[in-house]
BAGUDO-810316 format. One record per residue: residue in three letters; x, z, y of N, C-alpha, C in turn; chain. Coordinates in Angstrom, 2 decimals, always signed. Each point is the difference from the previous one (the first is absolute). Example, Ala and Ser with C-alpha at 12.3 -4.5 7.8 and 13.67 -1.06 7.14 Angstrom:
BEGIN
+-----+---------+---------+---------+---------+---------+----------+---------+---------+---------+----+
!  aa !  n.east !    n.up ! n.north ! ca.east !   ca.up ! ca.north !  c.east !    c.up ! c.north ! ch !
+-----+---------+---------+---------+---------+---------+----------+---------+---------+---------+----+
! ALA !  +13.19 !   +7.80 !   -5.69 !   -0.89 !   +0.00 !    +1.19 !   +0.90 !   +0.00 !   +1.20 !  A !
! SER !   -0.35 !   -0.72 !   +1.05 !   +0.82 !   +0.06 !    +1.19 !   -0.77 !   +0.73 !   +1.09 !  A !
+-----+---------+---------+---------+---------+---------+----------+---------+---------+---------+----+
//
This chain:
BEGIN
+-----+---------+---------+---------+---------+---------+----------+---------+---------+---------+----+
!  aa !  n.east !    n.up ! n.north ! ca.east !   ca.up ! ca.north !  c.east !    c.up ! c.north ! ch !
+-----+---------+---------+---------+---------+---------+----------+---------+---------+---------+----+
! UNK !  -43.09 !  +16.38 !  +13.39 !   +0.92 !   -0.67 !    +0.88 !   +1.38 !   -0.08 !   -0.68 !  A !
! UNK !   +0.68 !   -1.28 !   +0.05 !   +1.06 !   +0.08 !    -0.14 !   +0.81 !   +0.19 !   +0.54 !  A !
! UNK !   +1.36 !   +0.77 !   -1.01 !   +0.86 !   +0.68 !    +0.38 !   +1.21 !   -1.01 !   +1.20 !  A !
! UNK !   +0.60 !   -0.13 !   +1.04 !   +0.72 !   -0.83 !    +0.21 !   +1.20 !   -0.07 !   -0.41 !  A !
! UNK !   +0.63 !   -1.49 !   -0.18 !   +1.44 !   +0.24 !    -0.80 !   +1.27 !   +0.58 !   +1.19 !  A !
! UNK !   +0.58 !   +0.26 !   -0.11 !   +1.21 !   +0.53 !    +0.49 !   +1.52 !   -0.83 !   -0.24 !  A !
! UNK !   +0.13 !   -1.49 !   +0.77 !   +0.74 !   -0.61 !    -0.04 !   +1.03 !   +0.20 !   +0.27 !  A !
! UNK !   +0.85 !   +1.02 !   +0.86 !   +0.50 !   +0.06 !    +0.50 !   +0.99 !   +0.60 !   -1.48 !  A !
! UNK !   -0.69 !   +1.06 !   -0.24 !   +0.33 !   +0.60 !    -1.33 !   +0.49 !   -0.97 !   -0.92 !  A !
! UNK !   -0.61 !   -1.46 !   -0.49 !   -0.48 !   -0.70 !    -0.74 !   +1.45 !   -0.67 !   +0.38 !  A !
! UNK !   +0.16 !   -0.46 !   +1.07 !   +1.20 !   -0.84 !    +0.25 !   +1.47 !   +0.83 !   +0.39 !  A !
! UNK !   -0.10 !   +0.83 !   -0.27 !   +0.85 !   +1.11 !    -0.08 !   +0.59 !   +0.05 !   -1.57 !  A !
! UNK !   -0.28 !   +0.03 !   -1.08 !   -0.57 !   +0.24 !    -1.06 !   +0.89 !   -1.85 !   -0.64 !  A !
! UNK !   -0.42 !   -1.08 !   +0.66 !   +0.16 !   -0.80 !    -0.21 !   +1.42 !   -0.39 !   +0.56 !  A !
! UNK !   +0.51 !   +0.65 !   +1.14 !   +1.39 !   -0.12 !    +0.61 !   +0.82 !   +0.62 !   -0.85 !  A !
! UNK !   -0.24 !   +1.37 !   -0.72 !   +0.53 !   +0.72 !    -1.00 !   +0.92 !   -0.89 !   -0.71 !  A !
! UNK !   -1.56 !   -0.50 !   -0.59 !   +0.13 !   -0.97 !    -1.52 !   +1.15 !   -0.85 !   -0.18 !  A !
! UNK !   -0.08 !   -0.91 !   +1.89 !   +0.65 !   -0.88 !    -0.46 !   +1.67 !   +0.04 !   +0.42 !  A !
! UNK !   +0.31 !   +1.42 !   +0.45 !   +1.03 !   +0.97 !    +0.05 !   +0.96 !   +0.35 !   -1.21 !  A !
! UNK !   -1.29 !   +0.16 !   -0.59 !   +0.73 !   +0.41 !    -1.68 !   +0.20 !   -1.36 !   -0.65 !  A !
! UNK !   -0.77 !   -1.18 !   +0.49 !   +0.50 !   -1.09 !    -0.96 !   +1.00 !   -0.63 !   +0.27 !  A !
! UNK !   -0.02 !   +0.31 !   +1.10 !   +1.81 !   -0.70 !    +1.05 !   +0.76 !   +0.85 !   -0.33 !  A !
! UNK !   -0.13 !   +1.05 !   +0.26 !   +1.04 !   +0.76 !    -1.37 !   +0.59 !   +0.14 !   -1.08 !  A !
! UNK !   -0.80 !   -0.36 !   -0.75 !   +0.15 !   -0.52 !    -1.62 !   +0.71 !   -1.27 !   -0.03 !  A !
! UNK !   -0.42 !   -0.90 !   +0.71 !   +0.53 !   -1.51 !    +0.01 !   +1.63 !   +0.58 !   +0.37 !  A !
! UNK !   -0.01 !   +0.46 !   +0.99 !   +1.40 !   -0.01 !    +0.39 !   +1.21 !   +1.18 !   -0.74 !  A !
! UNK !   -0.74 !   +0.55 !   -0.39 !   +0.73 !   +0.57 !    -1.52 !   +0.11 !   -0.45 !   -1.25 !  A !
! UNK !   -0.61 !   -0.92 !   -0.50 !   -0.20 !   -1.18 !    -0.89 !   +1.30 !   -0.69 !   +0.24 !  A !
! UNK !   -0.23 !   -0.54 !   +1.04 !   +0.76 !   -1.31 !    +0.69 !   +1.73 !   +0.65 !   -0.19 !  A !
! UNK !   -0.26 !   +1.67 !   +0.29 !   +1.51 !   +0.19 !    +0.16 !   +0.51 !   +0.09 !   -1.55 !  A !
! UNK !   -0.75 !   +0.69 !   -0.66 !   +0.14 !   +0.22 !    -1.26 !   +0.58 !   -1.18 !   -0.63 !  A !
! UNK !   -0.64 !   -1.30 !   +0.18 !   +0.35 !   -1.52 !    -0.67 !   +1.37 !   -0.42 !   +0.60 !  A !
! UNK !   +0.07 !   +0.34 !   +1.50 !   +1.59 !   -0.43 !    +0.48 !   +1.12 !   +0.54 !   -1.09 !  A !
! UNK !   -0.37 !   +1.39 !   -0.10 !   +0.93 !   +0.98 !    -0.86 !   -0.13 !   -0.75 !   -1.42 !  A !
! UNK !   -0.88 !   -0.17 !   -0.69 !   +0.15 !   -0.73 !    -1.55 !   +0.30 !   -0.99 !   -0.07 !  A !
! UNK !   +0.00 !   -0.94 !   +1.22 !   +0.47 !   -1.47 !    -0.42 !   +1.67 !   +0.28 !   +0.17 !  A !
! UNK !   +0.45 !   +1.04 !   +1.09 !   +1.35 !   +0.12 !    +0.65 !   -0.05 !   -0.50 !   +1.16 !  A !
! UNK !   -0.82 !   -0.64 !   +0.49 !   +0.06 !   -0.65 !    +1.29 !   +0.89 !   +1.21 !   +1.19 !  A !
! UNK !   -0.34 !   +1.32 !   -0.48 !   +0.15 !   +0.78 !    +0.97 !   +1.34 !   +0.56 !   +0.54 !  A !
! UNK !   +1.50 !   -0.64 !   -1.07 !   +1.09 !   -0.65 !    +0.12 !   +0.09 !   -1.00 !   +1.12 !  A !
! UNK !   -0.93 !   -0.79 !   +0.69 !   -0.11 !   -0.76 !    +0.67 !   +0.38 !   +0.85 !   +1.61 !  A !
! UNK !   +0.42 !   -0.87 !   +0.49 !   -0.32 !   +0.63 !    +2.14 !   -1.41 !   -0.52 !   +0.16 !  A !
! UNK !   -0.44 !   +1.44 !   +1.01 !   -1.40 !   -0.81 !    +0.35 !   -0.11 !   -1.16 !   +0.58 !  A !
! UNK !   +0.80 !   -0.65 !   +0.72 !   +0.43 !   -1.41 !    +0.45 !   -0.22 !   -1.11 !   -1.29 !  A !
! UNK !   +0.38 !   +0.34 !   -0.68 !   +0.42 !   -0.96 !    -1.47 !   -1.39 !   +0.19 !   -0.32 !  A !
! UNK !   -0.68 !   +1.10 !   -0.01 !   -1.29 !   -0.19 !    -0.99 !   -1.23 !   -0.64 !   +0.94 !  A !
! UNK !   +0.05 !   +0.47 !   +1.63 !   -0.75 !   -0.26 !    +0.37 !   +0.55 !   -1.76 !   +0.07 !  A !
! UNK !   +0.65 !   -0.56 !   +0.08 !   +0.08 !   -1.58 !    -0.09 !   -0.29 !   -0.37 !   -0.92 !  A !
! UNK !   +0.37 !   +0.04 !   -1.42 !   -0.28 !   -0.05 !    -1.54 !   -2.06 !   -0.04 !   +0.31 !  A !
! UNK !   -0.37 !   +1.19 !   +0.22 !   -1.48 !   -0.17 !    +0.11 !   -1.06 !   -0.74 !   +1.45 !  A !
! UNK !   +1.12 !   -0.39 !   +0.51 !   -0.80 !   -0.95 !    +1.63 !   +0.07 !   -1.49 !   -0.62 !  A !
! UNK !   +1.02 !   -0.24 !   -1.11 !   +0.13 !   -1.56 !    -0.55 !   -1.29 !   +0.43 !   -0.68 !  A !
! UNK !   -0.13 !   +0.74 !   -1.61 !   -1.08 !   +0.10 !    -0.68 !   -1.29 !   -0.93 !   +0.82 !  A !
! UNK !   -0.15 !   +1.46 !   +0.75 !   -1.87 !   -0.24 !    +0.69 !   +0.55 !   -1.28 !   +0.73 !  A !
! UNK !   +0.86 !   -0.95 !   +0.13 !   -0.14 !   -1.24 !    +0.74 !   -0.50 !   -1.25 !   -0.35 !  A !
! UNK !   +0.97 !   +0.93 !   -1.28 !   -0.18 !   -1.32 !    -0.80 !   -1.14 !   -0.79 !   -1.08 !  A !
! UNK !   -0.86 !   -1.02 !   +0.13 !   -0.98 !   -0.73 !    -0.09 !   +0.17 !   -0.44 !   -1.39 !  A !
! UNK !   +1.19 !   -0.31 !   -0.71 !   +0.06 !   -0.81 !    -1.00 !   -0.62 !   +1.34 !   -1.16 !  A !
! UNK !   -0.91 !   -0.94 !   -0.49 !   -1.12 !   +0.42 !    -1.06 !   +1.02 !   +0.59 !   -1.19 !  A !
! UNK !   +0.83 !   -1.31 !   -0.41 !   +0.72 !   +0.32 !    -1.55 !   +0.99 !   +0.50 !   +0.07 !  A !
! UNK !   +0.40 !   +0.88 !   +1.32 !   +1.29 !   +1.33 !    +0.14 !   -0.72 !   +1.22 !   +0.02 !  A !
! UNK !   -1.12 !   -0.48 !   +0.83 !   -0.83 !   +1.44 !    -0.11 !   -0.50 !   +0.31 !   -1.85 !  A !
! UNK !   -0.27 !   -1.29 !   -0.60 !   -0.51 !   +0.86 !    -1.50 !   +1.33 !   +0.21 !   -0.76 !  A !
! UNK !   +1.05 !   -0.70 !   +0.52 !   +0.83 !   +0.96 !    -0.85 !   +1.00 !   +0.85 !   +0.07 !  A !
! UNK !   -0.11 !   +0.52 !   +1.46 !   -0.17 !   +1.42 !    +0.37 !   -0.75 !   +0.63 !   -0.84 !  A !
! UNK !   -1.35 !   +0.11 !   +0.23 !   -0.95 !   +0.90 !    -0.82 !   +0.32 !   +0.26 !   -1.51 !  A !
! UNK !   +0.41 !   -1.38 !   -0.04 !   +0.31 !   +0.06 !    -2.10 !   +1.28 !   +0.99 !   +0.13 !  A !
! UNK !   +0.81 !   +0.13 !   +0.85 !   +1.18 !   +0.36 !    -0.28 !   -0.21 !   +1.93 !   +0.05 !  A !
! UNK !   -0.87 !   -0.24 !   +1.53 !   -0.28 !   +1.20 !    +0.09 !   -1.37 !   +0.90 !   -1.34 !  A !
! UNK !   -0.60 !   -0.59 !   -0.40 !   -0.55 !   +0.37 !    -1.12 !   +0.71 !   +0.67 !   -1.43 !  A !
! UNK !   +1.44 !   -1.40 !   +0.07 !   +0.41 !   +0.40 !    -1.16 !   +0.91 !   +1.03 !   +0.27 !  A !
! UNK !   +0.73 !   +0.09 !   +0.93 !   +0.61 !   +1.46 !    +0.86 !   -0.86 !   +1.26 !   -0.75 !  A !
! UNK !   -1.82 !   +0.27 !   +0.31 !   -0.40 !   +0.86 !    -0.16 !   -0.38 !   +0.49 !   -1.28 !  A !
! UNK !   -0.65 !   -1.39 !   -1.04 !   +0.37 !   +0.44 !    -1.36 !   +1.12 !   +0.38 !   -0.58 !  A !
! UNK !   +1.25 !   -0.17 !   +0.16 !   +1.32 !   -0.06 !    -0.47 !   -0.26 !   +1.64 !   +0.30 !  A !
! UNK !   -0.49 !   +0.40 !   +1.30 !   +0.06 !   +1.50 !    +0.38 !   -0.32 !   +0.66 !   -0.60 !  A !
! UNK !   -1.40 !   -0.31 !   -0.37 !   -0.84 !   +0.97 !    -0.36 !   +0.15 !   +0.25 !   -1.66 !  A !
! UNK !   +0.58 !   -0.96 !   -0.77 !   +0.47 !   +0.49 !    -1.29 !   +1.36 !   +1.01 !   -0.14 !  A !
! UNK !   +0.87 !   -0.44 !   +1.07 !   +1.31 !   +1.10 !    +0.05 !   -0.58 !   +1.42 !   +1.06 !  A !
! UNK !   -1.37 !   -0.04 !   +0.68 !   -0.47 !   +1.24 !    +0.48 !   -0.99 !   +0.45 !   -0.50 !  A !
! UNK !   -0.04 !   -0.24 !   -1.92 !   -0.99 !   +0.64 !    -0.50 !   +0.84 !   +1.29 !   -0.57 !  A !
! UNK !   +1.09 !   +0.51 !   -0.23 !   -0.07 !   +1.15 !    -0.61 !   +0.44 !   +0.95 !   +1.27 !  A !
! UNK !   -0.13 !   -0.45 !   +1.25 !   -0.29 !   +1.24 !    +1.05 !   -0.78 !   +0.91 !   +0.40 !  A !
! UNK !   +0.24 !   +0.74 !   +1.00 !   -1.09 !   +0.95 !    -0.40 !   -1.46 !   -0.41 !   +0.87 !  A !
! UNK !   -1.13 !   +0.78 !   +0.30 !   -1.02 !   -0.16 !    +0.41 !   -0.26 !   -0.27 !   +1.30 !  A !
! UNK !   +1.18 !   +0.29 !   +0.89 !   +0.00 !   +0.09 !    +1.29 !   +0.49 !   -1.36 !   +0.48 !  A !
! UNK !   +0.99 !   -0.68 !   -0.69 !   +0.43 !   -1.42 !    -0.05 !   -1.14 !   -0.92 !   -0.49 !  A !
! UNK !   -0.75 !   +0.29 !   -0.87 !   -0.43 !   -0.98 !    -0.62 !   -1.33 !   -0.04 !   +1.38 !  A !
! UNK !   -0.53 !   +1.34 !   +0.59 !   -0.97 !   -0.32 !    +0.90 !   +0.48 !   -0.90 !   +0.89 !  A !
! UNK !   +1.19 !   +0.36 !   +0.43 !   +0.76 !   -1.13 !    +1.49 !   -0.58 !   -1.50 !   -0.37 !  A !
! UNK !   +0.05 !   -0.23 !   -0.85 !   +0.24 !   -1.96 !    -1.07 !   -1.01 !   -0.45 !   +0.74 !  A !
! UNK !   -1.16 !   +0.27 !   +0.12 !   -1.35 !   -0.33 !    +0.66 !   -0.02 !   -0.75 !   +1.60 !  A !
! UNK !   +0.71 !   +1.40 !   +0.39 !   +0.15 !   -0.31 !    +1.25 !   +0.86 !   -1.11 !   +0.33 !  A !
! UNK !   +1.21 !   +0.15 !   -0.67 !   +0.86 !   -1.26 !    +0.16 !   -0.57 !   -1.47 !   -0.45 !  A !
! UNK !   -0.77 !   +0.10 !   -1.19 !   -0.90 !   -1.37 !    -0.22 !   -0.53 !   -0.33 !   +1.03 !  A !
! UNK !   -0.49 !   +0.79 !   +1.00 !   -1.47 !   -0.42 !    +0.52 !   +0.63 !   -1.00 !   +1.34 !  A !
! UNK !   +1.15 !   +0.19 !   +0.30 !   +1.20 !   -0.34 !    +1.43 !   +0.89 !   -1.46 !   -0.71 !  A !
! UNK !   -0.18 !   -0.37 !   -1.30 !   +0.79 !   -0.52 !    -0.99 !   +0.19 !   -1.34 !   +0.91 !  A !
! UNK !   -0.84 !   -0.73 !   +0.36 !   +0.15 !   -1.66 !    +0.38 !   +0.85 !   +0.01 !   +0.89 !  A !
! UNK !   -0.41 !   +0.12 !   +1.45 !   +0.74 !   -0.06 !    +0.86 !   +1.84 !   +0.46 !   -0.51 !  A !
! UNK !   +0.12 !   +1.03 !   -0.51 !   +1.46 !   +0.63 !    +0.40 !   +0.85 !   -0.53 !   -1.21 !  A !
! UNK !   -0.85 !   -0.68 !   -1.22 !   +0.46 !   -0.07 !    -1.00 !   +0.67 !   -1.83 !   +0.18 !  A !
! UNK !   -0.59 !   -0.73 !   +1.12 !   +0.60 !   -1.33 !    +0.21 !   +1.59 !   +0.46 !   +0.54 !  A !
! UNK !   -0.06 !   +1.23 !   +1.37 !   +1.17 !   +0.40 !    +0.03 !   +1.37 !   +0.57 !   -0.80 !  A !
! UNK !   -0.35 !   +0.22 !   -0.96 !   +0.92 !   -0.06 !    -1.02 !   +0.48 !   -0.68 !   -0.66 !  A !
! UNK !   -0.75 !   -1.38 !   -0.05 !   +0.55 !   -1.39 !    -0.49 !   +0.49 !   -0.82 !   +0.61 !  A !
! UNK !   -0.40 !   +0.38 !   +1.61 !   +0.29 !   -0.91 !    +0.89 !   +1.44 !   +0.44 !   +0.33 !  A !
! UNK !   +0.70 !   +1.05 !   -0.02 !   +1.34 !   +0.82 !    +0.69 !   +0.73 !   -1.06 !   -0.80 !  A !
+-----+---------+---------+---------+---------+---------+----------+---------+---------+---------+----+
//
């Protein structure tokens, strides 16, 4: 006989998960405010700066946002190569948040 699963457990387990990933995102997210400087900003200023972003539709502001914000992160990551190990882990995280926050820095 089989054993029965224990969902309750199962979706417990899965609420965790996605606890810790909303977590991460939003430490990411803060981390990138802080490296672009945005965080000089009032939350007023940034939260308007990022309500235009997500509004806005036009295709060829959004890619060059991204280009801008891309080249933001290479430019980084060669002046945050002789840091130490603990910096260089952060870089990841901040890549992974890069699109969205990185139009806001071109857009200010």
């Amino acid at each position: 006989m089989r054993k029965p699963r224990d969902f309750d457990a199962e979706l417990k387990a899965l609420e965790d998960r996605t606890r810790e990933l909303k977590q991460r995102r939003v430490l990411g997210l803060g981390e990138l405010v802080i490296a672009t400087g945005a965080d000089a900003l009032s939350a007023e200023e940034l939260a308007g700066a990022l309500i235009v972003l997500a509004e806005t539709k036009d295709a060829g502001k959004k890619e060059a946002w991204a280009k801008r914000g891309a080249a933001f992160f290479r430019g980084r990551s060669r002046r945050a190569a002789p840091t130490t190990v603990s910096d260089a882990s952060r870089s990841p995280a901040q890549s992974g948040g890069a699109q969205p926050a990185s139009g806001g820095r071109s857009a200010a």
